[in-house]
BALOBA-1460 file (C-alpha; in Angstrom, 3 decimals):
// residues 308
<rec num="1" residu="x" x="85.627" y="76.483" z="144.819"/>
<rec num="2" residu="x" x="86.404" y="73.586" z="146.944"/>
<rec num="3" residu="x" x="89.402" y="71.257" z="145.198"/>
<rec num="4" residu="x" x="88.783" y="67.434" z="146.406"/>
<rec num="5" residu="x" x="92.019" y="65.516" z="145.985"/>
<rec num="6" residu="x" x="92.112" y="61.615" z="146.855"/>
<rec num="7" residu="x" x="95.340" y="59.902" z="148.375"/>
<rec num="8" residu="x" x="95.367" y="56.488" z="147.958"/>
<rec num="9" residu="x" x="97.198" y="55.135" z="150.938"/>
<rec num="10" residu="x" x="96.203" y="51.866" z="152.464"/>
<rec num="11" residu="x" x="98.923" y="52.895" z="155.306"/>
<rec num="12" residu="x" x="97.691" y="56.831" z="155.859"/>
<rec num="13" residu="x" x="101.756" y="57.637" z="155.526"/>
<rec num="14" residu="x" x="101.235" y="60.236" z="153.021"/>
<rec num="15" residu="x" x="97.877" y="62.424" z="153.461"/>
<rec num="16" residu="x" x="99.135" y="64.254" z="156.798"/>
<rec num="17" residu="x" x="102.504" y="65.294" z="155.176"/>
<rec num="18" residu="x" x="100.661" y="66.818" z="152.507"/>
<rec num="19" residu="x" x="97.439" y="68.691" z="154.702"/>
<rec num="20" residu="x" x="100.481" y="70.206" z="156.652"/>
<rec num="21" residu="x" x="101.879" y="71.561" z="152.992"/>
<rec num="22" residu="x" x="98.078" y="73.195" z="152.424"/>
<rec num="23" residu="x" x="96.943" y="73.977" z="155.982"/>
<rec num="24" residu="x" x="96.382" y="77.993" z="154.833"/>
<rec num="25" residu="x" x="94.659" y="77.073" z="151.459"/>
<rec num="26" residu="x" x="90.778" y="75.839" z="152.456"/>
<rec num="27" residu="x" x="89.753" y="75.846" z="149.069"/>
<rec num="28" residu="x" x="91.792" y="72.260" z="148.922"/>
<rec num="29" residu="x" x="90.299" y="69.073" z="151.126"/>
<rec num="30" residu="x" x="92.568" y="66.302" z="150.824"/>
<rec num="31" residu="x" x="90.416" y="63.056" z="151.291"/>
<rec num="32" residu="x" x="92.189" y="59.006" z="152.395"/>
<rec num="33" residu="x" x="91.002" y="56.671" z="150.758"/>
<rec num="34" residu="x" x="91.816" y="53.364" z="150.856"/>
<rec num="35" residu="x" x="92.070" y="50.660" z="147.601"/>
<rec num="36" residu="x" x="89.418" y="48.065" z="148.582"/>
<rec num="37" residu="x" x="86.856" y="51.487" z="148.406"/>
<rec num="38" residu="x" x="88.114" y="52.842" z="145.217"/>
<rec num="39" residu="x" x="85.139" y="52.431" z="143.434"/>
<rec num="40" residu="x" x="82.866" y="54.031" z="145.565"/>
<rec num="41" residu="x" x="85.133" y="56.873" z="146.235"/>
<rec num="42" residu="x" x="85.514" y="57.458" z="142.347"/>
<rec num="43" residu="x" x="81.814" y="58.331" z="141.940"/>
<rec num="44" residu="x" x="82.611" y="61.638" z="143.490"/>
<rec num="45" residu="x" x="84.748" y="62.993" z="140.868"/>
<rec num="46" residu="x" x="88.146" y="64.378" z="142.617"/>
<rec num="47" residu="x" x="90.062" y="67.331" z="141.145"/>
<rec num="48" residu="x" x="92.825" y="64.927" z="141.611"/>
<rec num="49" residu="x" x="94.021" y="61.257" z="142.156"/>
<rec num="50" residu="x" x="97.832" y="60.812" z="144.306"/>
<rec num="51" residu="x" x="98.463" y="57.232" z="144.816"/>
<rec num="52" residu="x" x="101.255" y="56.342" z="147.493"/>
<rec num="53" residu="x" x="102.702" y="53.301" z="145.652"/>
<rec num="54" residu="x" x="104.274" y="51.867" z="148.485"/>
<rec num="55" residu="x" x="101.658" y="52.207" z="150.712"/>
<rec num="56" residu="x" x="99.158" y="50.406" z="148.786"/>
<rec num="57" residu="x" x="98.097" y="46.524" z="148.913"/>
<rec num="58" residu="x" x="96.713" y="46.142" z="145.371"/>
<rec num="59" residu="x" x="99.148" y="46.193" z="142.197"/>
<rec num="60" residu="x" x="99.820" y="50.133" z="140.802"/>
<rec num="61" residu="x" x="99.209" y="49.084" z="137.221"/>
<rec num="62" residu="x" x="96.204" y="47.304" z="137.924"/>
<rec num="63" residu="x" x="95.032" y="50.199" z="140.102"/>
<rec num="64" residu="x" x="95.994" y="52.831" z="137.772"/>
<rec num="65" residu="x" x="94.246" y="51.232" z="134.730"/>
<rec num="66" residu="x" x="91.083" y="50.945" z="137.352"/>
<rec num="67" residu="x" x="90.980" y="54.312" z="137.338"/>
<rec num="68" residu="x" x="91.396" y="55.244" z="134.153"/>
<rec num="69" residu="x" x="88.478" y="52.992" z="132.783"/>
<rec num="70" residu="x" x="86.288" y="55.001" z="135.248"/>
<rec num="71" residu="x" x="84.427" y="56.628" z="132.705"/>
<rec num="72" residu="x" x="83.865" y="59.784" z="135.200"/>
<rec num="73" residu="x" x="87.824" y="59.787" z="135.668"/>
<rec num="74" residu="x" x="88.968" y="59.528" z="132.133"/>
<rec num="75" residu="x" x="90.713" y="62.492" z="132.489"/>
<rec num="76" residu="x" x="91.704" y="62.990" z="136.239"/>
<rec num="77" residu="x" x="95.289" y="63.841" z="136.760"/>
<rec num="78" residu="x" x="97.311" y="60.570" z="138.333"/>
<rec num="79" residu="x" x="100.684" y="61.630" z="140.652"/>
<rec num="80" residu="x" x="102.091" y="58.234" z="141.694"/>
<rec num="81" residu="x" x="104.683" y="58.733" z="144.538"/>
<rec num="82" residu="x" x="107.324" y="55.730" z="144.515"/>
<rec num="83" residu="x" x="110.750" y="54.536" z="145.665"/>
<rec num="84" residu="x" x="111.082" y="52.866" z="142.354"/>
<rec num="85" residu="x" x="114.212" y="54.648" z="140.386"/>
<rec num="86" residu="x" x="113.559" y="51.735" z="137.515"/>
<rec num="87" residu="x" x="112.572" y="53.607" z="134.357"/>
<rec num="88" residu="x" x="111.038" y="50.328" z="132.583"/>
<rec num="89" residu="x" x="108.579" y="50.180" z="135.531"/>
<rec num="90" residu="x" x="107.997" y="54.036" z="135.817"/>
<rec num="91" residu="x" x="107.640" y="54.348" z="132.056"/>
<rec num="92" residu="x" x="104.686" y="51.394" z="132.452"/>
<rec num="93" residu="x" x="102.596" y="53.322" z="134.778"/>
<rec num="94" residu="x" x="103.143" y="56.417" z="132.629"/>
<rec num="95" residu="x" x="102.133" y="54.630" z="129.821"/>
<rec num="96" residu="x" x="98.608" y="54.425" z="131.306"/>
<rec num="97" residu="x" x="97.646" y="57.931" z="131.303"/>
<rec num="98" residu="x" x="99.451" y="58.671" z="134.678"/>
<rec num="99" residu="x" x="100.564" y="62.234" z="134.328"/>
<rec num="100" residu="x" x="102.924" y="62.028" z="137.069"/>
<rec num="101" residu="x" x="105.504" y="59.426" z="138.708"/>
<rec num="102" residu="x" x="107.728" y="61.387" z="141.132"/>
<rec num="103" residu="x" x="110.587" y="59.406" z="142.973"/>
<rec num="104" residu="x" x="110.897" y="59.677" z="146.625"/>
<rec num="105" residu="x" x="111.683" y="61.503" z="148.838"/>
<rec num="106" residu="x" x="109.658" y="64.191" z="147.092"/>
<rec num="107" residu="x" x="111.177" y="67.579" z="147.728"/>
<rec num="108" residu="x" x="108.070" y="69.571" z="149.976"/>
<rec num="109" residu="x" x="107.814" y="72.439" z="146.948"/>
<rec num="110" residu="x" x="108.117" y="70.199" z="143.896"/>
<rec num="111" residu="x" x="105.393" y="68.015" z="145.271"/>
<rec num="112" residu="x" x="103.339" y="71.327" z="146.128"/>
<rec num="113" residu="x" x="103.494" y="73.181" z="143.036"/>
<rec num="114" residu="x" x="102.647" y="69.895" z="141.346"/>
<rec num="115" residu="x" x="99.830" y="69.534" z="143.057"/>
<rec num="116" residu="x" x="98.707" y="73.078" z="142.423"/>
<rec num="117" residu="x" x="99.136" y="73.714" z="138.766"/>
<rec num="118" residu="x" x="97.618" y="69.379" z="137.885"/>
<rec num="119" residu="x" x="93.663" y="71.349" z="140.203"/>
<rec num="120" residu="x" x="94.299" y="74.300" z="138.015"/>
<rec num="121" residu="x" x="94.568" y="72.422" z="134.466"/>
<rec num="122" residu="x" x="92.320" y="70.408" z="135.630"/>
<rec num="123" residu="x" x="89.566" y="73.080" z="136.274"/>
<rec num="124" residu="x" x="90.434" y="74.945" z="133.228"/>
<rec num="125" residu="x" x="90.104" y="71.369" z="131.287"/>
<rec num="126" residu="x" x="86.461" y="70.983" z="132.844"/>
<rec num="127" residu="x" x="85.145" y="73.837" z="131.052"/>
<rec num="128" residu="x" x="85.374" y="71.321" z="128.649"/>
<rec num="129" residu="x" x="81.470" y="69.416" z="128.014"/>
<rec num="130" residu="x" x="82.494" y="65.896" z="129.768"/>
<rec num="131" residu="x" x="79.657" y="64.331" z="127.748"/>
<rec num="132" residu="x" x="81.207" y="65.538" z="124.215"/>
<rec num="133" residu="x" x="84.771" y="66.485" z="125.110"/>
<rec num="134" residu="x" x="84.031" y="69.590" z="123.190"/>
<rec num="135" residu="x" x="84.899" y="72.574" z="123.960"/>
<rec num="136" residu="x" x="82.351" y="74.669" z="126.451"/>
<rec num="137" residu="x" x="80.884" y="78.269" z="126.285"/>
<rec num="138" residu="x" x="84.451" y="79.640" z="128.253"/>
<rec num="139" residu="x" x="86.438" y="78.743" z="124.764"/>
<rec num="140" residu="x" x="83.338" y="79.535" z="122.599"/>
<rec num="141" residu="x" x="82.827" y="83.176" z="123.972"/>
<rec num="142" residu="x" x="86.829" y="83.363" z="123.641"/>
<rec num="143" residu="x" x="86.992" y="81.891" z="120.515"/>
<rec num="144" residu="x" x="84.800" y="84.353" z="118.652"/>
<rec num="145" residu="x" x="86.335" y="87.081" z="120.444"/>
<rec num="146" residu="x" x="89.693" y="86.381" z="119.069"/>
<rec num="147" residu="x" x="88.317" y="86.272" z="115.350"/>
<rec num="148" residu="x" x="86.136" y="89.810" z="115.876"/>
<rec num="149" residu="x" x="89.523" y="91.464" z="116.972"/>
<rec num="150" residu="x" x="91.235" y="90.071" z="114.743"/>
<rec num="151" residu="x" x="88.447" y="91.096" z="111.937"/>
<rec num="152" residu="x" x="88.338" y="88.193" z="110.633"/>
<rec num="153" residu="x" x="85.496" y="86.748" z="108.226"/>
<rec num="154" residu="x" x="84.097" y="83.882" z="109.218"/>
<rec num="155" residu="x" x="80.582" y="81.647" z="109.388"/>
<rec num="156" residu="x" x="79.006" y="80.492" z="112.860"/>
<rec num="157" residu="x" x="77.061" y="77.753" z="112.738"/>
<rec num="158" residu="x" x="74.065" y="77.048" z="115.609"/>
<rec num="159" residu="x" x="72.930" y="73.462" z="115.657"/>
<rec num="160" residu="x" x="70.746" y="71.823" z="117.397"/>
<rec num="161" residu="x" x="67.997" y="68.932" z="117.687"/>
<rec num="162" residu="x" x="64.471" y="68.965" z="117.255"/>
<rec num="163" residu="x" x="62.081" y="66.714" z="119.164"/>
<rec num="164" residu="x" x="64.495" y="65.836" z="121.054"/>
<rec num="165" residu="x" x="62.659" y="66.401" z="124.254"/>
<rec num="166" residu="x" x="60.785" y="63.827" z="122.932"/>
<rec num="167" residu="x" x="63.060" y="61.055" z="122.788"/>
<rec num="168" residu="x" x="64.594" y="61.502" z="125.852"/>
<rec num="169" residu="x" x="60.907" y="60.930" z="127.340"/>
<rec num="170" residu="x" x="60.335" y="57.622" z="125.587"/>
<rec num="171" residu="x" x="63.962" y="55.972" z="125.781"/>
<rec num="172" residu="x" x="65.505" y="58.036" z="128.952"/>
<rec num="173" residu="x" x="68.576" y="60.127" z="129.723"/>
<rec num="174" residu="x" x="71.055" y="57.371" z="128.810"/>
<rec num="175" residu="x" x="70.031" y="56.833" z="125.441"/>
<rec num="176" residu="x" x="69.578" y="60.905" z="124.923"/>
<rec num="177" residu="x" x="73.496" y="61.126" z="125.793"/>
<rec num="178" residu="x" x="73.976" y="58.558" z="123.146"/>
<rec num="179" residu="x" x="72.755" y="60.986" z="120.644"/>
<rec num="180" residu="x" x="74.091" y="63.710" z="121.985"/>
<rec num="181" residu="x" x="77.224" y="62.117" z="121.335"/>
<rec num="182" residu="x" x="76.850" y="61.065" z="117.827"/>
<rec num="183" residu="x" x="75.910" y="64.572" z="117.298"/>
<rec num="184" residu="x" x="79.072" y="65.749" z="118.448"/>
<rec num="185" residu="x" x="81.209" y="63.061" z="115.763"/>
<rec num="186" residu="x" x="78.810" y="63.849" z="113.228"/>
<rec num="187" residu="x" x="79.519" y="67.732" z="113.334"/>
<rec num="188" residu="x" x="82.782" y="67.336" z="114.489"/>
<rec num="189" residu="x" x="84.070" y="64.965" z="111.388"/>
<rec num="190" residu="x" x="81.970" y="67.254" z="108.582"/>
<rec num="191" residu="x" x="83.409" y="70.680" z="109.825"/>
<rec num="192" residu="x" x="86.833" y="69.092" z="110.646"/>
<rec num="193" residu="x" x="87.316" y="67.636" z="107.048"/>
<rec num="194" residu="x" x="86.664" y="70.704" z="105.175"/>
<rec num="195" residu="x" x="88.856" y="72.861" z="103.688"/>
<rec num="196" residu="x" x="88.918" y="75.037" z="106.650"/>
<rec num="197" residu="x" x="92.049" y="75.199" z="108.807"/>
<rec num="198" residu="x" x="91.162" y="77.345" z="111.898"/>
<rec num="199" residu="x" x="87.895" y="75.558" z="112.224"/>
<rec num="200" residu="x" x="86.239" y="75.649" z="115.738"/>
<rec num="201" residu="x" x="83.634" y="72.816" z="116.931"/>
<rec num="202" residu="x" x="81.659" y="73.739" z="120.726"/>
<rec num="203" residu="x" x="78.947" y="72.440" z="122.878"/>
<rec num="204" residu="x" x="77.169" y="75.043" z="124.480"/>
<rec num="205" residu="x" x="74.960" y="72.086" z="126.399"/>
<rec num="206" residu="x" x="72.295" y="69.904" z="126.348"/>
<rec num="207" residu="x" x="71.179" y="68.996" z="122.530"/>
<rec num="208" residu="x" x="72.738" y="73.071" z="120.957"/>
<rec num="209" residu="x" x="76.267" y="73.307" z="119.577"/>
<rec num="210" residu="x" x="78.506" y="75.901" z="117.595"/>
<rec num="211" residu="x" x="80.865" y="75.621" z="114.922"/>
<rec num="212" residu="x" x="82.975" y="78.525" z="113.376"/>
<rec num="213" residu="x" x="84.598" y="78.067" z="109.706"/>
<rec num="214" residu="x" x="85.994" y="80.331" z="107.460"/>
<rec num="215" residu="x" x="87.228" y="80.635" z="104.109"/>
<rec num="216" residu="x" x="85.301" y="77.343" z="103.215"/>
<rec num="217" residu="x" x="81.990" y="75.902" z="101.545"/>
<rec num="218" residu="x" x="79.503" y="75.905" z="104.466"/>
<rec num="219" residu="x" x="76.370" y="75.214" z="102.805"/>
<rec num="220" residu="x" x="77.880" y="72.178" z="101.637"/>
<rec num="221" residu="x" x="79.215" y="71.003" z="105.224"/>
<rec num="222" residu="x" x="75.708" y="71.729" z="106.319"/>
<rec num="223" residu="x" x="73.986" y="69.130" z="103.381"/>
<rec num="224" residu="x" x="77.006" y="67.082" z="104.712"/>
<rec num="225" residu="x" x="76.176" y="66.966" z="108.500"/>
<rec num="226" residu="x" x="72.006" y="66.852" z="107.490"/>
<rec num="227" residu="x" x="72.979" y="63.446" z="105.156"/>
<rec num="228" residu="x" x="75.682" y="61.826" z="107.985"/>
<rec num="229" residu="x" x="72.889" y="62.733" z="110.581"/>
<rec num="230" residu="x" x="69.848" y="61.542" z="108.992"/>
<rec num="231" residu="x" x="71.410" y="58.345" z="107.585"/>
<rec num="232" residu="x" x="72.672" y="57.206" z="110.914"/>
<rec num="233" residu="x" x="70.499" y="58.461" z="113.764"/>
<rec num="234" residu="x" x="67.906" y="55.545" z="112.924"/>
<rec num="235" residu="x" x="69.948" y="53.321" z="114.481"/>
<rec num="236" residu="x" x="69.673" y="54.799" z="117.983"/>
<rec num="237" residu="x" x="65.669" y="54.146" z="117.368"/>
<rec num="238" residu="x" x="63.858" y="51.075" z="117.462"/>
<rec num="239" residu="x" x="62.893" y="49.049" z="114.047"/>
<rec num="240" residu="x" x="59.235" y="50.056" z="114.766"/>
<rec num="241" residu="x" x="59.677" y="53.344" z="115.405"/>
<rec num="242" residu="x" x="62.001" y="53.620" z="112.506"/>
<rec num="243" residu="x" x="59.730" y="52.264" z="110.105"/>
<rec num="244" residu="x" x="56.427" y="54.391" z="111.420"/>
<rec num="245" residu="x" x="58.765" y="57.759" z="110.987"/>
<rec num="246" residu="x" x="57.527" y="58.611" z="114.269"/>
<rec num="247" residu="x" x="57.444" y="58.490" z="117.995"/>
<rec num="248" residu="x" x="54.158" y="58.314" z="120.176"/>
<rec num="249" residu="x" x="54.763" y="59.923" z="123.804"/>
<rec num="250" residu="x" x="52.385" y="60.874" z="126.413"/>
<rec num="251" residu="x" x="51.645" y="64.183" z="127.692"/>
<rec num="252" residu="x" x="50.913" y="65.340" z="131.210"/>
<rec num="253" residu="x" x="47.474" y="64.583" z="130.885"/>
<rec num="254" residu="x" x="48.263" y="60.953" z="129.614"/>
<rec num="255" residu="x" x="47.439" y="61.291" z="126.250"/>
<rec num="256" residu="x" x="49.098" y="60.101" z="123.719"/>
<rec num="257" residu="x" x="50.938" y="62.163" z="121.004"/>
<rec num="258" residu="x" x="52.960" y="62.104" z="117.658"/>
<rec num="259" residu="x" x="56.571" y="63.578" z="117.316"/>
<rec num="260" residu="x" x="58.522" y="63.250" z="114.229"/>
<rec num="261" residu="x" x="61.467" y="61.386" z="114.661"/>
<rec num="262" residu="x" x="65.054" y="63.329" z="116.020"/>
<rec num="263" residu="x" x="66.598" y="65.924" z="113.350"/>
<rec num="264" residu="x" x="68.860" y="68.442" z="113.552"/>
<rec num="265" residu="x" x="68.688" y="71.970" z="112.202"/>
<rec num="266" residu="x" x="71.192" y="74.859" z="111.502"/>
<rec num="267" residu="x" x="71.464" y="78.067" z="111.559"/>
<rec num="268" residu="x" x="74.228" y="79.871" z="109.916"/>
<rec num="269" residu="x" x="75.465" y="83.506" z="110.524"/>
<rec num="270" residu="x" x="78.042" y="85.326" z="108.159"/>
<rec num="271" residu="x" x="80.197" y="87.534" z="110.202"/>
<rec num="272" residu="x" x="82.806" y="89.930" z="108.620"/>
<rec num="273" residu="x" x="84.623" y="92.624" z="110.091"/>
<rec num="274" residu="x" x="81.587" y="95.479" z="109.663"/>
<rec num="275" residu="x" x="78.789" y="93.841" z="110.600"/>
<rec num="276" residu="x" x="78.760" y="93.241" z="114.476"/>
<rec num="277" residu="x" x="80.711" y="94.523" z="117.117"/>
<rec num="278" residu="x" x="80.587" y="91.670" z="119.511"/>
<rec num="279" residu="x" x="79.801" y="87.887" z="120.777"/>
<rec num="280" residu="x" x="75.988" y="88.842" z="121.800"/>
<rec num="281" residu="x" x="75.110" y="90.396" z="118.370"/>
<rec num="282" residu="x" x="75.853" y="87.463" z="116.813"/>
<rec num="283" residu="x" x="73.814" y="85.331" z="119.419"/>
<rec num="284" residu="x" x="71.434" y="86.751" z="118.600"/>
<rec num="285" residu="x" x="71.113" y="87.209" z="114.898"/>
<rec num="286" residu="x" x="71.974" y="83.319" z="115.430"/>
<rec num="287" residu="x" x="68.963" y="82.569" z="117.374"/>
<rec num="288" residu="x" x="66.743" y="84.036" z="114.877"/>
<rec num="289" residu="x" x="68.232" y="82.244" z="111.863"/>
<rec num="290" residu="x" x="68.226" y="78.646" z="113.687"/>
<rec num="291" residu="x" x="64.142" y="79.917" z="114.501"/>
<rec num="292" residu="x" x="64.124" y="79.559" z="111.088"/>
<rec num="293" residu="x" x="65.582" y="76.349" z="110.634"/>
<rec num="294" residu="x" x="63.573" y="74.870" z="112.835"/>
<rec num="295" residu="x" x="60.002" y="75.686" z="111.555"/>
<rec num="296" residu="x" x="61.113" y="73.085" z="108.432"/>
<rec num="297" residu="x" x="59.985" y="69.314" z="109.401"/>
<rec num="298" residu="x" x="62.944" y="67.596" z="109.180"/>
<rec num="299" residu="x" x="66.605" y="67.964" z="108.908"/>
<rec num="300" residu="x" x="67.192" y="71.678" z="107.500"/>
<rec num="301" residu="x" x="69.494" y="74.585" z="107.392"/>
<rec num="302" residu="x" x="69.013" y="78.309" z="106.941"/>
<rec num="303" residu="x" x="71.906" y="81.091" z="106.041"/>
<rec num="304" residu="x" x="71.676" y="84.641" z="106.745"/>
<rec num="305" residu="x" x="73.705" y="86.574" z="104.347"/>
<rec num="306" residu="x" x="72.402" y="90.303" z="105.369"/>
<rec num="307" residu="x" x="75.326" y="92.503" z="105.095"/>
<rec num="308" residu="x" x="73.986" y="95.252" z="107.144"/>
């Protein structure tokens, strides 16, 4: 997989130093870019950000904190290279999320392995749902893994939203991702606040997450997430379709159809150290239960108890 790392370098000083450092590796393309085009060159997501600090024409706190309220570049890794040996103003950029602020001259290796291990955190990291922050189906598959070895006992719960589909339709993408992120707080906060201490929140994608508890009351965190989630979601609705209870979409022929309004449903699978032998098992004994779930209209849950 290609790496694409930006050096911000009005004065193009810094980027062939560094190409001659990689010249064997292809898998990293080391792009100039210069400050007056940040914007447009942050739509494109690099692995990582190295900012020349004394090679650029625009202030490095200004430009730094430019970056980081990117949205898309929250959470790229920052190296600023400067002469500065002032910790007050070094501390200042690090202050803003900059992971790095190396002092020149920057010995070839330091500056190297830097580089190399900020792309590999930062693909591991990317497993990571950027829409949630949650963790994605790398850590989930892992996660369960651990606890099966282990022989743990534990509940997974499957969640996810019904007529969804169907809002995205009639308010677009943007307002979807809204609820897909409320979603995420609302599950998040409810299994997070139990009693549970190795509790485990994921987003496997789109509108479907998992949570893993143990030793704890789950049939109560799931009449907690159903209340938190049915008492708030109205307001990502409008007043009138709040008050109808419903949303009218077309279909592909152009007529026009009823939907119930956004719910969620769960599915919940006890697991001890007996019952199933691995990650896909309890998939799929998941998929069933949340089946379940979902033929209730409205917010619901369903727990599968079967020992056998």
């Amino acid at each position: 997989m290609v790496q694409e790392i930006y050096i911000i370098d009005d004065d193009n000083n810094l980027i062939e130093d560094i190409k001659k450092m990689f010249e064997k590796e292809k898998e990293y393309k080391f792009k100039s870019v210069k400050t007056e085009n940040i914007d447009i060159a942050l739509k494109n997501i690099p692995s990582l950000i190295i900012i020349n600090e004394d090679g650029i024409q625009k202030e490095i706190l200004e430009l730094c904190s430019q970056i980081r309220e990117n949205e898309d570049n929250s959470i790229t890794p920052i190296i600023v290279l400067g002469k500065s040996r002032e910790k007050e103003h070094r501390v200042s950029i690090l202050k803003l999320n900059v992971e790095y602020y190396i002092v020149k001259p920057v010995d070839n290796d330091y500056i190297y392995y830097t580089i190399k291990n900020l792309v590999r955190l930062m693909y591991m990291n990317r497993r990571v749902s950027p829409l949630t922050g949650l963790p994605g189906n790398v850590q989930i598959q892992t996660e369960m893994k651990k606890r099966l070895l282990k022989k743990e006992k534990f509940a997974v719960l499957y969640l996810d939203l019904d007529n969804f589909k169907s809002y995205n339709d009639l308010y677009g993408f943007t307002k979807g991702d809204e609820i897909i992120k409320f979603t995420a707080r609302t599950i998040s906060r409810n299994i997070h606040n139990s009693d549970s201490e190795s509790s485990f929140v994921g987003h496997i994608g789109g509108d479907d997450f998992i949570a893993i508890v143990s030793d704890t009351d789950y049939e109560q965190i799931c009449k907690d997430i159903i209340k938190e989630f049915d008492d708030k979601v109205l307001e990502y609705f409008t007043k009138e379709d709040a008050e109808k209870g419903y949303l009218e979409v077309a279909n592909r022929r152009g007529i026009m159809e009823q939907f119930p309004l956004t719910s969620i449903s769960i599915g919940v699978v006890e697991v001890d150290e007996t019952r199933f032998h691995n990650t896909l098992e309890i998939g799929e004994v998941g998929a069933q239960v949340k089946h379940l779930a979902k033929t209730t209209i409205g917010s619901s849950y369903v727990i599968d108890r079967r020992s056998e």
